[in-house]
N, C-alpha and C positions, 0 to 999 in steps of 0.2 A: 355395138351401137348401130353398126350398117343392117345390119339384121333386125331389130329394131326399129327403126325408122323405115324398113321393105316391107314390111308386114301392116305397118301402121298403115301405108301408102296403098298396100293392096287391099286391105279393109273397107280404107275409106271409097276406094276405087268402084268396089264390088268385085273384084278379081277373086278372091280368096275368101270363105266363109268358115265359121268356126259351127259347123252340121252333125246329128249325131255318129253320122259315119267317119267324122276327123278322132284319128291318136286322142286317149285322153289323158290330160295333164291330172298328176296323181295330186294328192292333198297338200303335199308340199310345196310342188310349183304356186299352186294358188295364195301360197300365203308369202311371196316373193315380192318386190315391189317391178313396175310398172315401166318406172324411167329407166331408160338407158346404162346411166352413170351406176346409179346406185347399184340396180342387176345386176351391171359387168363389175361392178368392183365386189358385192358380195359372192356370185357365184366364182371367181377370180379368190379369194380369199377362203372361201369353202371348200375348192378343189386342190389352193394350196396348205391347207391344214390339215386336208384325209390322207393327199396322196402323195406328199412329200414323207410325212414318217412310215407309211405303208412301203415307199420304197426303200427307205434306210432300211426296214426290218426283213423286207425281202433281199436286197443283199448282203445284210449283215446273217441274214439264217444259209444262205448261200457263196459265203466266205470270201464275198471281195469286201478289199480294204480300198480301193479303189478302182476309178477305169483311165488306161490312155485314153488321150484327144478322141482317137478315131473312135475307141468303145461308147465313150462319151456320145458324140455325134450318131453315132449308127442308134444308140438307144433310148434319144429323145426324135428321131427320124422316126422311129417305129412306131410312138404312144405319143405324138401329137396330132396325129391325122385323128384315130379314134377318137381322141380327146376332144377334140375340136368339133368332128361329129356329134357328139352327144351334149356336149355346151351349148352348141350352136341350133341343136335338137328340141333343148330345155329353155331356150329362149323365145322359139317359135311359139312353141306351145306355152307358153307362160302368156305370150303378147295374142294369142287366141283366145285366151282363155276370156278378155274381155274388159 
């Protein structure tokens, strides 16, 4: 939503142009909605239907039945930074697109 409403803000500013030399948003993004709300809750909902059973089947092919707290913690520390990068990536580019 903050990302979102920065982009709106720099747009409207002139700060920020959507020029042929900006990242291009693929065919996907474009067919994405607009608002905030709805964005964050379907790509929220999109990331958590790929990459929840992709992780079950990466540790269930790599033989944990489980992890301690600390494993736990160390390995959503690892795959939320990127994660967040590329959401927060597909957001920009989505609210450029126009």
């Amino acid at each position: 939503m903050f990302t979102t409403s920065g982009v709106h803000q720099a747009l409207h500013r002139g700060q920020i142009k959507a020029t042929d030399g900006s990242p291009r948003a693929g065919r996907l993004l474009s067919h994405l909605p607009r608002q905030a709300w709805s964005l964050g809750l379907l790509l929220g909902l999109g990331i958590a239907c790929v990459l929840t059973p992709l992780t079950f089947g990466l540790f269930h092919a790599l033989g944990f039945s489980g992890l301690p707290f600390v494993g736990f913690a160390l390995f959503k520390a690892i795959y939320t930074g990127p994660l967040g990068f590329v959401v927060t990536r597909w957001v920009i580019l989505r609210q450029l697109l126009g």
